[in-house]
Structure formats: C-alpha cells, structure tokens
Biotite code that builds the C-alpha atoms (Angstrom):
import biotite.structure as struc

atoms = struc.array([
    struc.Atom([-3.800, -0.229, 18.852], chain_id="A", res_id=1, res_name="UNK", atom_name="CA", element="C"),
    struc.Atom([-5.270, -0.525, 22.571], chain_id="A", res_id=2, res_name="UNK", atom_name="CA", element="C"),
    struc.Atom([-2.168, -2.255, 23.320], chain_id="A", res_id=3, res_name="UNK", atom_name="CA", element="C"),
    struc.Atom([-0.582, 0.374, 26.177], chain_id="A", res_id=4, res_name="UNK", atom_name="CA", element="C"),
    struc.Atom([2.898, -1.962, 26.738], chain_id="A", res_id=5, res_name="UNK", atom_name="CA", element="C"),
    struc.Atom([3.831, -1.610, 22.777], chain_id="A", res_id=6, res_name="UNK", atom_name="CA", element="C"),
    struc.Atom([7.138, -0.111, 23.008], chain_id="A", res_id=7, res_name="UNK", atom_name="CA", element="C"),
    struc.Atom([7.335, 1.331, 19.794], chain_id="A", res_id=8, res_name="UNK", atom_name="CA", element="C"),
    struc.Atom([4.726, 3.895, 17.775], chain_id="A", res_id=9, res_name="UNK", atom_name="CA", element="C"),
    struc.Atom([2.100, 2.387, 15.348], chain_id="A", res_id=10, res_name="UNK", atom_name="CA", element="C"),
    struc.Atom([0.642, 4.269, 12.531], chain_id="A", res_id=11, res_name="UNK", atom_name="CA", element="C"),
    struc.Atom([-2.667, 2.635, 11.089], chain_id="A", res_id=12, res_name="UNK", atom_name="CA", element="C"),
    struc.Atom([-3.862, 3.988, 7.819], chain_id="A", res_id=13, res_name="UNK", atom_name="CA", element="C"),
    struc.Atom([-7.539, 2.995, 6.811], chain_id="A", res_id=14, res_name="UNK", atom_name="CA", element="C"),
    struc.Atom([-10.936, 4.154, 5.538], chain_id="A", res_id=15, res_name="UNK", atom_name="CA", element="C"),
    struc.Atom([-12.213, 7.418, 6.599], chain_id="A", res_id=16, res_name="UNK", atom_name="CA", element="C"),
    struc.Atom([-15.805, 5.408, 7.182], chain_id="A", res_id=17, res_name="UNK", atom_name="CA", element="C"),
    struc.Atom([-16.762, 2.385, 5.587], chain_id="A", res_id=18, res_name="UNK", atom_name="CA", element="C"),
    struc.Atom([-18.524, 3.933, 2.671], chain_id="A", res_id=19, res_name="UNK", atom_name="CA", element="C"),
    struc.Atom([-15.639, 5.652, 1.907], chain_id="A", res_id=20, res_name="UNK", atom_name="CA", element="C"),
    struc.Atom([-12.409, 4.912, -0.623], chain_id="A", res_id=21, res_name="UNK", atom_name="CA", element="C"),
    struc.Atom([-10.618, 7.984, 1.299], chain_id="A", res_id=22, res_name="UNK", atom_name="CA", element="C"),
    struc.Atom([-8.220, 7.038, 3.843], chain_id="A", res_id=23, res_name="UNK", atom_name="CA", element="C"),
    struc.Atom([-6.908, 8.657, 6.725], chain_id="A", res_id=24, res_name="UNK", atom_name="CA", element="C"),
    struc.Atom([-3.857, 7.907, 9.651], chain_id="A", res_id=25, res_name="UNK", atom_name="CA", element="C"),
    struc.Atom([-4.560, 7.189, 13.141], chain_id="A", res_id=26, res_name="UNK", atom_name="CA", element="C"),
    struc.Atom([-0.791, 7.461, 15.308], chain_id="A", res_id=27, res_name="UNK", atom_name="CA", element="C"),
    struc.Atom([0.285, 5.854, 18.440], chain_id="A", res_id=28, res_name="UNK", atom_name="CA", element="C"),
    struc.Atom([2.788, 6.654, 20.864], chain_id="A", res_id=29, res_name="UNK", atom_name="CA", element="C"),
    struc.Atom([5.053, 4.232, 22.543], chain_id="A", res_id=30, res_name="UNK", atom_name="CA", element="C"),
    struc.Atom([3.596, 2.755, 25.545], chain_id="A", res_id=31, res_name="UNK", atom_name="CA", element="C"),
    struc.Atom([0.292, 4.664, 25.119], chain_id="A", res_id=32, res_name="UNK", atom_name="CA", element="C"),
    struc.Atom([-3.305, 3.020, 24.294], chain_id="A", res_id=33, res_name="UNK", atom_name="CA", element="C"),
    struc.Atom([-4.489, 6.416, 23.191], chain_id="A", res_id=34, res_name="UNK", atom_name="CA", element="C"),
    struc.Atom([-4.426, 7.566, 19.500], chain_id="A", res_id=35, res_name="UNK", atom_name="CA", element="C"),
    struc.Atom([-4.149, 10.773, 17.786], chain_id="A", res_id=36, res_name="UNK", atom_name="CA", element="C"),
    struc.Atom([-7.310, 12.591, 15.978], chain_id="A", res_id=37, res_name="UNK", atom_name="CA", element="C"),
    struc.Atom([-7.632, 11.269, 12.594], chain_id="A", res_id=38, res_name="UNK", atom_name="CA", element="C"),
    struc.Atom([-5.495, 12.604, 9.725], chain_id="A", res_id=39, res_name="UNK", atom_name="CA", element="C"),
    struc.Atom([-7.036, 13.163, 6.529], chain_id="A", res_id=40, res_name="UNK", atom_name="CA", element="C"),
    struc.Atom([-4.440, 11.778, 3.560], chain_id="A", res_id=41, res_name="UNK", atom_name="CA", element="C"),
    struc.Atom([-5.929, 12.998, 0.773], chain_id="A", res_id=42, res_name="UNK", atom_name="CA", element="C"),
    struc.Atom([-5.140, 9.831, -0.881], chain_id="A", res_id=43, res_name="UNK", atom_name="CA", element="C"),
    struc.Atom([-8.046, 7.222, -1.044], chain_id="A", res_id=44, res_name="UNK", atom_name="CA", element="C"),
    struc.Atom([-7.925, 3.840, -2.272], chain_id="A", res_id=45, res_name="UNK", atom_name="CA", element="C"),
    struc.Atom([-7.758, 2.810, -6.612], chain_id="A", res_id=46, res_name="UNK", atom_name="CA", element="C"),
    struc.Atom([-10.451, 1.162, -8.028], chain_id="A", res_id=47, res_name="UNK", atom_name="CA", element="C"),
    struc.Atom([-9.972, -2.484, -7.568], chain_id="A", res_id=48, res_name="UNK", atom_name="CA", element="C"),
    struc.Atom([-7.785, -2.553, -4.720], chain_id="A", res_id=49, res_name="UNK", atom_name="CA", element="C"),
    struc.Atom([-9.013, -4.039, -1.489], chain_id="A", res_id=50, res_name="UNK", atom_name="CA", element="C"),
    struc.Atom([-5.717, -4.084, 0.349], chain_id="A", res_id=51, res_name="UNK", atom_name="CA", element="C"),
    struc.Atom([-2.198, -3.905, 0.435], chain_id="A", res_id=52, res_name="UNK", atom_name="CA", element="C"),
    struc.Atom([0.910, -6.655, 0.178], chain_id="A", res_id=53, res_name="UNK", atom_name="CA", element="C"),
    struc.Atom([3.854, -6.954, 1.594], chain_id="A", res_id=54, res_name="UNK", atom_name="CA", element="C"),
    struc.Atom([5.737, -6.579, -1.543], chain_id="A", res_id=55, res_name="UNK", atom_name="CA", element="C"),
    struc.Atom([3.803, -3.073, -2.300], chain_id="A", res_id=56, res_name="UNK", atom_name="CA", element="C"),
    struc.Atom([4.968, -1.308, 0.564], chain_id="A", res_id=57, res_name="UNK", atom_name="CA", element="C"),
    struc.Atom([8.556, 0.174, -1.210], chain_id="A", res_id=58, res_name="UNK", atom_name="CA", element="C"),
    struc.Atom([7.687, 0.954, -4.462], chain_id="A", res_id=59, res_name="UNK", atom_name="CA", element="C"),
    struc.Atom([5.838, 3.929, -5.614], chain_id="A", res_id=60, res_name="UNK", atom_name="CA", element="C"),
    struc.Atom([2.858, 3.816, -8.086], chain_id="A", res_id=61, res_name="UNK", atom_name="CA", element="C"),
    struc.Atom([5.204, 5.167, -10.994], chain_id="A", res_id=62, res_name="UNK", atom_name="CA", element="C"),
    struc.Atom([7.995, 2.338, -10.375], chain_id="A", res_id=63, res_name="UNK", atom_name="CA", element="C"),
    struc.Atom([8.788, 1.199, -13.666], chain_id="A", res_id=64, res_name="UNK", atom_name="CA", element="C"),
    struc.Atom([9.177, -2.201, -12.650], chain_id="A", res_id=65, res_name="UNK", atom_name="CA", element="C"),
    struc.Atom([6.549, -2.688, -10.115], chain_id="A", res_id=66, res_name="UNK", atom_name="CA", element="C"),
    struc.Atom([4.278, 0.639, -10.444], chain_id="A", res_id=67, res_name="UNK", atom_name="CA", element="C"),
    struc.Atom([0.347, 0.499, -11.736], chain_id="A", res_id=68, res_name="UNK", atom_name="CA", element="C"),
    struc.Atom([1.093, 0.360, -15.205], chain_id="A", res_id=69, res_name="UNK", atom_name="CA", element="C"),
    struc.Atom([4.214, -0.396, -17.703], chain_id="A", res_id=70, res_name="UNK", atom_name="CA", element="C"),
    struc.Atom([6.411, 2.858, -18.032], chain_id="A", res_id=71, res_name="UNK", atom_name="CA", element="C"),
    struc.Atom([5.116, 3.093, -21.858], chain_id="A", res_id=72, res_name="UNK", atom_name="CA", element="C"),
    struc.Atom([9.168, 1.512, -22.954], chain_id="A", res_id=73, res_name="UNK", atom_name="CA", element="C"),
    struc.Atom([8.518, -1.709, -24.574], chain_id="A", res_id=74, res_name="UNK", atom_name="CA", element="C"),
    struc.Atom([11.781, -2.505, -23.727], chain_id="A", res_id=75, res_name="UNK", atom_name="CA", element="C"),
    struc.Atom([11.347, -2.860, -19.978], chain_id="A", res_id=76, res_name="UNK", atom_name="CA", element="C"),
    struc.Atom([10.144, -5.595, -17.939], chain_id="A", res_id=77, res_name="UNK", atom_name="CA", element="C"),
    struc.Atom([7.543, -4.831, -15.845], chain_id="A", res_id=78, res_name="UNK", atom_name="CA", element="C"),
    struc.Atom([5.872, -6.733, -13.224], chain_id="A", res_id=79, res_name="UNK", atom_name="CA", element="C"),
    struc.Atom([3.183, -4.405, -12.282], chain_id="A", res_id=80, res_name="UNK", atom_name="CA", element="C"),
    struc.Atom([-0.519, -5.142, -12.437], chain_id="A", res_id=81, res_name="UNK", atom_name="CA", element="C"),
    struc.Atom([-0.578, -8.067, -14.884], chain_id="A", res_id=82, res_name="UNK", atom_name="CA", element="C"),
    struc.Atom([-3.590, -9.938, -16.164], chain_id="A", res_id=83, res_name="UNK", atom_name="CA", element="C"),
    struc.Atom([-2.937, -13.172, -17.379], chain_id="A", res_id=84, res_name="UNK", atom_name="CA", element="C"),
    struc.Atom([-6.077, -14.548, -19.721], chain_id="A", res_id=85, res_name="UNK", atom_name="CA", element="C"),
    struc.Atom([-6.650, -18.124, -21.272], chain_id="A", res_id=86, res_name="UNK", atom_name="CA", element="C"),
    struc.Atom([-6.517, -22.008, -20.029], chain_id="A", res_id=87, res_name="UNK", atom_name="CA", element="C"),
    struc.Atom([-6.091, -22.491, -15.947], chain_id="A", res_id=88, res_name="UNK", atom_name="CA", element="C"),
    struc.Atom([-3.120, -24.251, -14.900], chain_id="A", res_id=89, res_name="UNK", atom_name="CA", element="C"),
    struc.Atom([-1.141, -23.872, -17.569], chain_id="A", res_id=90, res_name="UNK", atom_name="CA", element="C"),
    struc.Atom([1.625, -21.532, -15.766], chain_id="A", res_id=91, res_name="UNK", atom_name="CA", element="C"),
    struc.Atom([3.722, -23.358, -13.072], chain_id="A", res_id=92, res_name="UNK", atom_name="CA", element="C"),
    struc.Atom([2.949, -20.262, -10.801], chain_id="A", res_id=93, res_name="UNK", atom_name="CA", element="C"),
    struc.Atom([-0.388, -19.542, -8.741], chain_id="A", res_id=94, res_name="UNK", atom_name="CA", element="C"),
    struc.Atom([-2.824, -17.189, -10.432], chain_id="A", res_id=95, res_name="UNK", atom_name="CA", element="C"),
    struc.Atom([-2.995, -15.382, -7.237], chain_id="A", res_id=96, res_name="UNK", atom_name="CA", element="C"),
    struc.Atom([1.022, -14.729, -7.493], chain_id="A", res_id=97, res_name="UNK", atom_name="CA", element="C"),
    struc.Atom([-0.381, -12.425, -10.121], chain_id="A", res_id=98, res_name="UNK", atom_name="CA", element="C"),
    struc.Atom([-2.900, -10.549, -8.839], chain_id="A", res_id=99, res_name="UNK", atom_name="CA", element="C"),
    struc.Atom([-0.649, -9.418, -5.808], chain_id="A", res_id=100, res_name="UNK", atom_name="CA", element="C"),
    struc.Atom([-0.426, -5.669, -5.703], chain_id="A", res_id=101, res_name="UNK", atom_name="CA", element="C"),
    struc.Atom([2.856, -4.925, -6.552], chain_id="A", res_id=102, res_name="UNK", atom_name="CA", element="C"),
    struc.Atom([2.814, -0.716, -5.220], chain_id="A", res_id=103, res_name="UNK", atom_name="CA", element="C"),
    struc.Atom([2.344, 1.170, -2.534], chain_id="A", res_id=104, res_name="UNK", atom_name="CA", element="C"),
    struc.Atom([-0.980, 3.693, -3.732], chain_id="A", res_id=105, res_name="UNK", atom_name="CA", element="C"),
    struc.Atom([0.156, 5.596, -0.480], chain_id="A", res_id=106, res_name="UNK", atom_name="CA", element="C"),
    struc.Atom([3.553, 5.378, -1.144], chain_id="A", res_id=107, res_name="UNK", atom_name="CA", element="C"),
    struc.Atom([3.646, 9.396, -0.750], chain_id="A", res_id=108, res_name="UNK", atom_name="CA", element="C"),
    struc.Atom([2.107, 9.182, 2.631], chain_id="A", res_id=109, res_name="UNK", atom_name="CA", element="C"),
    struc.Atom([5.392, 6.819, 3.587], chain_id="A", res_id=110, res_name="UNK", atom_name="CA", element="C"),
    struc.Atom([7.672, 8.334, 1.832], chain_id="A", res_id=111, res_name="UNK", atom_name="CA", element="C"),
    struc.Atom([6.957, 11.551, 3.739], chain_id="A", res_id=112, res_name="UNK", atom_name="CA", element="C"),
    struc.Atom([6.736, 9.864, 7.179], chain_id="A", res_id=113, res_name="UNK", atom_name="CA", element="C"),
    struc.Atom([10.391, 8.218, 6.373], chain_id="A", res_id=114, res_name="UNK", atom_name="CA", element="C"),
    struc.Atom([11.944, 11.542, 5.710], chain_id="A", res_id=115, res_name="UNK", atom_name="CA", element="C"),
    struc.Atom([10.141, 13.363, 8.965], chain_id="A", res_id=116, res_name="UNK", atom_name="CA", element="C"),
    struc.Atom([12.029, 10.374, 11.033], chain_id="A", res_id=117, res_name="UNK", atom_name="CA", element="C"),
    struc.Atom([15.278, 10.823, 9.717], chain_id="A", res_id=118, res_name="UNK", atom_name="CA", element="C"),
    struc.Atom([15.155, 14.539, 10.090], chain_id="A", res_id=119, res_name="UNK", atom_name="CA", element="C"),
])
C-alpha cells in the first residue's frame, strides 16, 4: 500500500483492530502512497473463517453451488463448505482441497464496488 509508483488503485479490506471480526476498506489511488480514512463495511468475518481463497472471490454466500451451505434441493450438487469425516487418505484429493472457502462473505462489498466502476 506505501507503494507510490503502483499505477493502478488498491482496495485492502481487513479487520477494524485485531480484536475485532468487523472489517473495514482502506482505498488507494493510482500513483499515490496515501490511503483513504477507513470505511466501515458492516460486514465482519463468519465464524471459522480466517481468510479468503482465490476461488471465493466470485461467488456470493447464497451460490447454490459454491455458497455457505447446500441450497436445501437434494437434487443439486454443491461444493460449498464440506466436511469430509472418517479414515485419512482414503480420497485421492488433499483434505485441504476441502476446507478451501469456496465464497466470497463480502461478496456484497464487491459486488457494489464492480457496479460503481462500470457506472
């Protein structure tokens, strides 16, 4: 964020203090080292969630593939939050492929940014 030669703006969502699930958005202009006053999101952080993937970044919490918990139609896959229990290395896939957060929890904050740009 100090970085003054960036030529593009950077948007860093985190903790309002350490103590604190609450996050908030600190902006910074192209080509600046300065950042704005901190925005308060009024989202915070879900239980259990320490940070975000890469694959979480598109998908809202209520995606009914991906989202934090299966759409309630047993006749959907979803991918979501899944908890695998019983023997280790049974699966041919990495436990931790499964505990990847699969949603964005501040999807709305993104979503809202996104539209602001294109307008």
């Amino acid at each position: 964020m100090a970085d003054a030669s960036l030529p593009f703006a950077v948007t860093l969502v985190t903790n309002q203090n350490p103590e604190s699930r609450a996050v908030q958005a600190r902006r910074k202009p192209p080509f600046s080292a300065q950042t704005s006053k901190a925005e308060p999101l009024n989202l915070a952080w879900p239980r259990g969630v320490i940070s975000l993937s890469h694959i979480a970044l598109p998908f809202p919490p209520d995606d009914p593939l991906y989202g934090q918990g299966p759409p309630g139609e047993d006749d959907l896959l979803f991918l979501g939050q899944m908890a695998i229990q019983g023997e280790r290395d049974l699966l041919k896939i990495p436990y931790s492929f499964l505990v990847r957060l699969r949603y964005n929890p501040f999807y709305e904050f993104l979503e809202r940014r996104v539209i602001e740009w294109f307008d």
